[in-house]
VMD Tcl script that draws the C-alpha trace (Angstrom):
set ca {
  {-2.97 0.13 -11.71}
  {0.66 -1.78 -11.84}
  {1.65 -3.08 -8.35}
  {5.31 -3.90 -8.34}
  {5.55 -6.06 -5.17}
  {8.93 -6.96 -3.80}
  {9.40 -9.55 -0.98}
  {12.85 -9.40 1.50}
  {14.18 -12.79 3.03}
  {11.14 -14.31 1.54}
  {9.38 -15.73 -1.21}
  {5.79 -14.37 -1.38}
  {3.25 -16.90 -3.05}
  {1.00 -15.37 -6.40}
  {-2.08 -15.70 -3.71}
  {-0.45 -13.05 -1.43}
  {0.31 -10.98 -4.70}
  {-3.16 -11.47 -6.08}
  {-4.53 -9.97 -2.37}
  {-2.11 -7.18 -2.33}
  {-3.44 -6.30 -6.22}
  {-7.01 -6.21 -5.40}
  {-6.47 -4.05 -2.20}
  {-4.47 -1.55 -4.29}
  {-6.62 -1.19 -6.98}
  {-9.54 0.23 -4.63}
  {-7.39 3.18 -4.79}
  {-8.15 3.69 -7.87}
  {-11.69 4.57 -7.39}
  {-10.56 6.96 -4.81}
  {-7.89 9.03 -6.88}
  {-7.87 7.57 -10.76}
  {-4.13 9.77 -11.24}
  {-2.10 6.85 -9.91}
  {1.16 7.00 -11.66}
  {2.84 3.94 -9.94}
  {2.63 1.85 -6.35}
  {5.44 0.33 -5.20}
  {5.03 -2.51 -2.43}
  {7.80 -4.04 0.09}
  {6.97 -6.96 2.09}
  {9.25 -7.70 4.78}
  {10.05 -9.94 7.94}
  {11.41 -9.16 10.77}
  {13.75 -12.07 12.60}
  {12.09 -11.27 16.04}
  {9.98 -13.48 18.61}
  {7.02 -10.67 18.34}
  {3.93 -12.22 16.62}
  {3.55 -8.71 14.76}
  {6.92 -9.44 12.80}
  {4.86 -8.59 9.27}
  {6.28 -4.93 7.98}
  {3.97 -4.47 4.84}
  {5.07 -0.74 3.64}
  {3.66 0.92 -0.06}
  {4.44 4.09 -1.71}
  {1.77 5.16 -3.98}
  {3.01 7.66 -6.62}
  {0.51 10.52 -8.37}
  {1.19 13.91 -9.86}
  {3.86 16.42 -7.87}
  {3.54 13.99 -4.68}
  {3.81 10.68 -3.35}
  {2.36 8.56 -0.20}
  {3.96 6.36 1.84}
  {2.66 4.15 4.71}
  {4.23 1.66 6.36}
  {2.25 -1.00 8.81}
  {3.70 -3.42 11.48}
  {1.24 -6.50 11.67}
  {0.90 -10.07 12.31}
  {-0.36 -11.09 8.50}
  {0.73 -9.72 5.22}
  {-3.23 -9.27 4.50}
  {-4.00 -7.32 7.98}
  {-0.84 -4.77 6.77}
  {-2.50 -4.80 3.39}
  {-5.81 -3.93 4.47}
  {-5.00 -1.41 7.19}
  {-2.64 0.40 4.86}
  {-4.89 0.89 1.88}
  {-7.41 2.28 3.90}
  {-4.77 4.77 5.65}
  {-3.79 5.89 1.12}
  {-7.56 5.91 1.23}
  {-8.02 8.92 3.50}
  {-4.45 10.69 2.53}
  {-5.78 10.35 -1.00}
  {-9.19 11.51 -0.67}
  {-7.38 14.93 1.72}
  {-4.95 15.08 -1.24}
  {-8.35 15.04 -4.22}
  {-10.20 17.37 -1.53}
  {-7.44 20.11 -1.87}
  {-7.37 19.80 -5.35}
  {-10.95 20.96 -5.94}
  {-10.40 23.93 -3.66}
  {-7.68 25.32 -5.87}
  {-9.63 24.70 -8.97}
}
mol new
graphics top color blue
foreach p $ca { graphics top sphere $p radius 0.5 }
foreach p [lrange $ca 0 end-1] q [lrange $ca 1 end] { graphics top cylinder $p $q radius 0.2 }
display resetview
């Protein structure tokens, strides 16, 4: 699956992208109709230590997931946030096979 990654007020290093890749592409063994995911890193200019906004939107068929997390690392958002398309993607397959 093609990640397109975008980083605000910061430049994100490839080893950041390369983590962000392989989190999103377990989400292909959960739902293999991924169209497109779109990920936005982003700072926040405050004195918090959870100042990390990681936030994807994972596009399939008639519908598309968003999640955004609030954390202190890029890789804690990443992690956390794949596992919340996880579930909404496994609901999603689960309704599927009802209507079939």
């Amino acid at each position: 699956m093609k990640v397109h990654t975008q980083s605000v007020n910061f430049n994100a290093d490839q080893k950041l992208l390369n983590f962000i890749q392989d989190r999103m592409d377990k989400l292909d063994r959960v739902y293999d109709k991924v169209i497109k995911s779109d990920v936005f890193l982003k700072v926040e200019n405050t004195s918090d230590k959870e100042n990390k906004i990681f936030e994807a939107r994972v596009n399939v068929p008639g519908d598309s997931f968003v999640v955004k997390k609030v954390c202190k690392t890029f890789e804690e958002g990443a992690d956390s946030a794949v596992s919340s398309l996880e579930r909404q993607l496994k609901k999603r397959k689960e309704k599927l096979r009802t209507y079939l």
